[in-house]
N, C-alpha and C positions, 0 to 999 in steps of 0.2 A: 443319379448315377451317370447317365450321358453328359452331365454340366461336370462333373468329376472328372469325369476323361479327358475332356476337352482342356480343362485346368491343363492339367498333367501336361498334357503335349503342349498346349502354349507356352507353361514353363521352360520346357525344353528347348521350344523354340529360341525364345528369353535368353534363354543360358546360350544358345550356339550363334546369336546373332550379336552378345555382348565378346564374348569370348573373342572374337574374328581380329587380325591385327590387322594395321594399316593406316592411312589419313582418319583420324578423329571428328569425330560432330561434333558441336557446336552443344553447348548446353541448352537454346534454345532449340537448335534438332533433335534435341534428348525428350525436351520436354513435348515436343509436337510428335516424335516418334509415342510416347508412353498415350497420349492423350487418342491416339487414333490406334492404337493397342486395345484401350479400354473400349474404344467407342466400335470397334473390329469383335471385339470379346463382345461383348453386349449386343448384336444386332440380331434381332430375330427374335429374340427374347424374349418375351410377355410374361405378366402374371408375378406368382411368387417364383418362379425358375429366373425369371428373368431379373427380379430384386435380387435372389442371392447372385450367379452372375457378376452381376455390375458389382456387388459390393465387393466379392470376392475380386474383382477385374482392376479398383480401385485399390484395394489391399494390396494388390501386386506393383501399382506405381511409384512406391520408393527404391523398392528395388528392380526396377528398370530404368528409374533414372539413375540411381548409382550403377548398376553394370553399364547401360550406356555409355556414361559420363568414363567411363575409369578402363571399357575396355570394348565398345562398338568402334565399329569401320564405318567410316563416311559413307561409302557406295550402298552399303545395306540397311543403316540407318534411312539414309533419302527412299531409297527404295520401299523400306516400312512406312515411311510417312506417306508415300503413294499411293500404297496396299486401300484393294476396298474391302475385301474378305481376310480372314484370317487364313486361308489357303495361299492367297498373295502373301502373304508377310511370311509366312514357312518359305515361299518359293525364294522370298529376299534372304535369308537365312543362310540358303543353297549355296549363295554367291559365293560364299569362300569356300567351296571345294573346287571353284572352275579357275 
């Protein structure tokens, strides 16, 4: 149920860090953005929580590279790719409200 919630709110996250306008990333920052998503999503993980998880975390990488691709901001994409926690990548997120 806690691997549930987390989903949820990472999607969100997802969705407010694609949404954001402004200078565009690079398909390869899309793809380095999505990979440090999953690898963000996944940490801490162990056991069978930690297999669905990843699997579920991988599920969600086509569609973070297409909203990336079609509707991420440069500044919060690099900023996701910096992220070591998924509490960092929410904070990149933030950026287009300032």
């Amino acid at each position: 149920m806690r691997n549930t919630a987390a989903l949820i709110i990472a999607s969100g996250l997802v969705l407010s860090l694609a949404a954001a306008c402004g200078g565009k990333p690079s398909e390869d920052d899309c793809k380095k953005f999505a990979d440090n998503f999953v690898k963000q999503m996944s940490a801490g993980q162990q056991g069978e929580a930690g297999d669905i998880t990843r699997q579920v975390a991988e599920g969600m990488r086509p569609d973070l590279l297409k909203d990336c691709n079609e509707s991420g901001k440069k500044d919060e994409v690099d900023c996701a790719i910096k992220a070591t926690t998924m509490d960092e990548i929410q904070k990149c997120a933030e950026l287009r409200a300032r």
